[in-house]
C-alpha positions in Angstrom: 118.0 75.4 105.5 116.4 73.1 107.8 114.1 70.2 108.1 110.8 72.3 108.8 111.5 75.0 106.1 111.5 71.9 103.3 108.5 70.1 104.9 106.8 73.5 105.8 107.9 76.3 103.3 109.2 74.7 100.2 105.8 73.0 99.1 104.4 76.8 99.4 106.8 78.5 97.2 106.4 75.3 94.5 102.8 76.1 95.0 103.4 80.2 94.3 105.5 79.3 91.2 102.8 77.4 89.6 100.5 79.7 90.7 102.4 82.4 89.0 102.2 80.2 86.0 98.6 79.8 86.0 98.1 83.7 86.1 99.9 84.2 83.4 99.2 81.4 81.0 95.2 82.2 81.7 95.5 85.7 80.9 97.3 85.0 78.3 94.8 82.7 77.3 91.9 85.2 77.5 93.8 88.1 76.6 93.1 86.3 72.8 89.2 86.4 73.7 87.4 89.4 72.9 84.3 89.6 74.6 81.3 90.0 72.3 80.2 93.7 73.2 83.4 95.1 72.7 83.4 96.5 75.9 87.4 97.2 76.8 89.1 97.5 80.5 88.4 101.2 81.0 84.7 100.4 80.0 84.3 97.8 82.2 86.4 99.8 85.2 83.7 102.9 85.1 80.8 100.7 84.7 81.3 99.8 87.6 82.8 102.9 89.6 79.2 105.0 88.0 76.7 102.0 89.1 78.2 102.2 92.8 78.1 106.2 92.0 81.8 106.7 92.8 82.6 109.8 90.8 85.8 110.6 92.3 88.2 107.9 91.3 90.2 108.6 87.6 91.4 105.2 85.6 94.5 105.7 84.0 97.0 103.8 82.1 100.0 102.3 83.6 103.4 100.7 81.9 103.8 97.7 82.3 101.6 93.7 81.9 99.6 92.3 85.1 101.0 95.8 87.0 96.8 96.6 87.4 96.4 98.1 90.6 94.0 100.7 92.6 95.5 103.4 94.5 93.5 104.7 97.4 95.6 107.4 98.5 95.3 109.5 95.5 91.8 107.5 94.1 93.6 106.5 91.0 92.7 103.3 89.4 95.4 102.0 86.7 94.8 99.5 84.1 97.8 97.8 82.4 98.9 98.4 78.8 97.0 94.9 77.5 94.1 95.7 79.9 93.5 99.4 79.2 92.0 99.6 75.9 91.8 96.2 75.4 88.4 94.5 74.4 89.5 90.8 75.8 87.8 88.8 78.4 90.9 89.2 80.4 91.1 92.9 79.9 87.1 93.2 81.4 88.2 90.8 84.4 90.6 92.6 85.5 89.8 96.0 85.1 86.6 95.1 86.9 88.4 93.9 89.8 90.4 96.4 90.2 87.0 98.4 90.3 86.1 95.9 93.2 88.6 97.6 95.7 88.1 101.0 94.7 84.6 100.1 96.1 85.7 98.9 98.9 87.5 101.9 99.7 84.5 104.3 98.6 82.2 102.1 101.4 85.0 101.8 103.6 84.3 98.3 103.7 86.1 96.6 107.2 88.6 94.3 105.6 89.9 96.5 103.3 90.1 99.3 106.2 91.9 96.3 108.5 94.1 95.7 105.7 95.3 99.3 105.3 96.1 99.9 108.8 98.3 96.7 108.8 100.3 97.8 106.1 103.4 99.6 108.2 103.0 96.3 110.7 103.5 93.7 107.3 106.1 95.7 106.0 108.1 96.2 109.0 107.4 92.4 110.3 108.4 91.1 107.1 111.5 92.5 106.7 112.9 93.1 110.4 111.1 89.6 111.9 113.2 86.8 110.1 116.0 88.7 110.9 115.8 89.2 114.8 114.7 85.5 114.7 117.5 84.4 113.2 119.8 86.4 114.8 118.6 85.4 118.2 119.0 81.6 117.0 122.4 82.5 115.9 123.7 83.3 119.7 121.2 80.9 121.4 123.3 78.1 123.6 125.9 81.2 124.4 126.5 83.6 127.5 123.2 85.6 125.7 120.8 83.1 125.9 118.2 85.3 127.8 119.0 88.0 124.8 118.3 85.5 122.2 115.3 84.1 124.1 113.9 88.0 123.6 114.9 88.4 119.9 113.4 85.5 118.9 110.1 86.1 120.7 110.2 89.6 119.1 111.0 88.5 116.2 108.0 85.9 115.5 105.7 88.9 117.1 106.8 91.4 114.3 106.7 88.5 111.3 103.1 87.5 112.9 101.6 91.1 111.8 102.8 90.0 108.5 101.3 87.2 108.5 97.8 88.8 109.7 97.8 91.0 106.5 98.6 88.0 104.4 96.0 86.6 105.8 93.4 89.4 105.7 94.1 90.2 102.1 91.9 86.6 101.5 88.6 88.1 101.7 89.6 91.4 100.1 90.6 89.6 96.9 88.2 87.3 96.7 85.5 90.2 97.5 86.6 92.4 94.8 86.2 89.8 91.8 82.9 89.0 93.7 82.1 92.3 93.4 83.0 93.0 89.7 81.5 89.4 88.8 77.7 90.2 90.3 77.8 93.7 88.3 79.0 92.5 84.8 76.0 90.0 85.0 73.2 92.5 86.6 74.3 95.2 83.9 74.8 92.1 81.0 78.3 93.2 79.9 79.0 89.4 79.5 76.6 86.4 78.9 77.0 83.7 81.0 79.8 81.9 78.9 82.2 84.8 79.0 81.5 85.7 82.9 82.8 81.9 83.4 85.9 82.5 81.7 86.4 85.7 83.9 85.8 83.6 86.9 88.7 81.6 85.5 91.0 84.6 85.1 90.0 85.7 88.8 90.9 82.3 89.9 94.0 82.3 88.8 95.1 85.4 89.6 93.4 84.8 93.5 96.0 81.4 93.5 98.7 83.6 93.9 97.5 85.2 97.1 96.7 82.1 98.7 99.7 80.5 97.6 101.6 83.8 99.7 99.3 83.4 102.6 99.9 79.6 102.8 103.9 80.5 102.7 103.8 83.1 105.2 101.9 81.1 107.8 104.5 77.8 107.0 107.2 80.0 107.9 105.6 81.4 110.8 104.9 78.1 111.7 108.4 76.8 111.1 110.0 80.0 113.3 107.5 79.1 116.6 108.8 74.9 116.2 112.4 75.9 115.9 111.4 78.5 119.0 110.3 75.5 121.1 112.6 73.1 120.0 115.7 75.4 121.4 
């Protein structure tokens, strides 16, 4: 604990817990709305998969609330219990953007592909980068300075391909609901009322990744102040 990770970091992860919040209580929320066509999540999901004339992709259930998610390695695209079958306004949001990546994936669309090949990089810089930065702090000012100067220097360079794919992941969210959004009104699913309160589920749910990207890139920031100040 330090001053730059409570003027830097803290005011992100306050940010992600209320962001959190805001997913949930607006899904919740919406969950209660049906939408007037009846049209559930698995409607809404191949809509959109047939009108961009993906036939390859299967949507499936999956255990679990807010656990939606579409998997490009085996083109499986699974829909949450209260999203699956469900005929809500948060149920077509959802399932719709979840549609939105498989898209992406079917055009191979650049910043989904970008994302994809940093995936190793985030998961390896996310958990091994702190570390080596903090244990090169820990035996900086000692006989090993030059050994901490190295690990700490690694250790930012490794945490900064995190940051990258938190960062990337911005414009792949934010294209997917764009995605879902422009073909629920061109194939009038929703009126214009309803495809507002998606917009408002979508929101909420692209808070949380902002909130993560603003909290990786304060701690990144924090690591290369405390790197120059020792």
């Amino acid at each position: 604990m330090d001053l730059y990770y409570l003027i830097l970091v803290v005011p992100t992860l306050l940010l992600s817990l209320w962001a959190q919040f805001m997913v949930k209580s607006t899904f919740s929320k919406f969950s209660k709305v049906p939408c007037s066509r009846r049209v559930t999540g698995t409607d809404a999901a191949n809509l959109l998969l047939t009108s961009n004339n993906i036939n390859d992709v299967k949507v499936e259930a999956v255990a679990g609330s807010l656990t939606d998610h579409y998997s490009p390695s085996d083109k499986k695209l699974r829909l949450s219990e209260p999203v699956y079958g469900s005929t809500s306004i948060a149920a077509v949001g959802v399932a719709a953007h979840e549609a939105g990546h498989a898209i992406q994936h079917a055009t191979k669309w650049g910043p989904l592909v970008m994302r994809s090949t940093l995936v190793p990089v985030a998961n390896i810089g996310s958990k091994v980068g702190p570390w080596l930065a903090i244990a090169g702090l820990g035996i900086s000012g000692t006989s090993y300075g030059g050994i901490a100067q190295m690990l700490f220097n690694i250790g930012i360079l490794l945490f900064s391909g995190a940051v990258l794919f938190y960062i990337i992941t911005l414009p792949v969210e934010f294209n997917a609901s764009n995605r879902a959004i422009a073909i629920l009104r061109s194939s009038k699913v929703l009126d214009e009322s309803e495809l507002r309160n998606v917009k408002k589920v979508l929101n909420a749910a692209a808070l949380t990744y902002v909130a993560s990207a603003l909290t990786a890139i304060m701690s990144l920031l924090r690591l290369i102040l405390i790197r120059r100040n020792r």
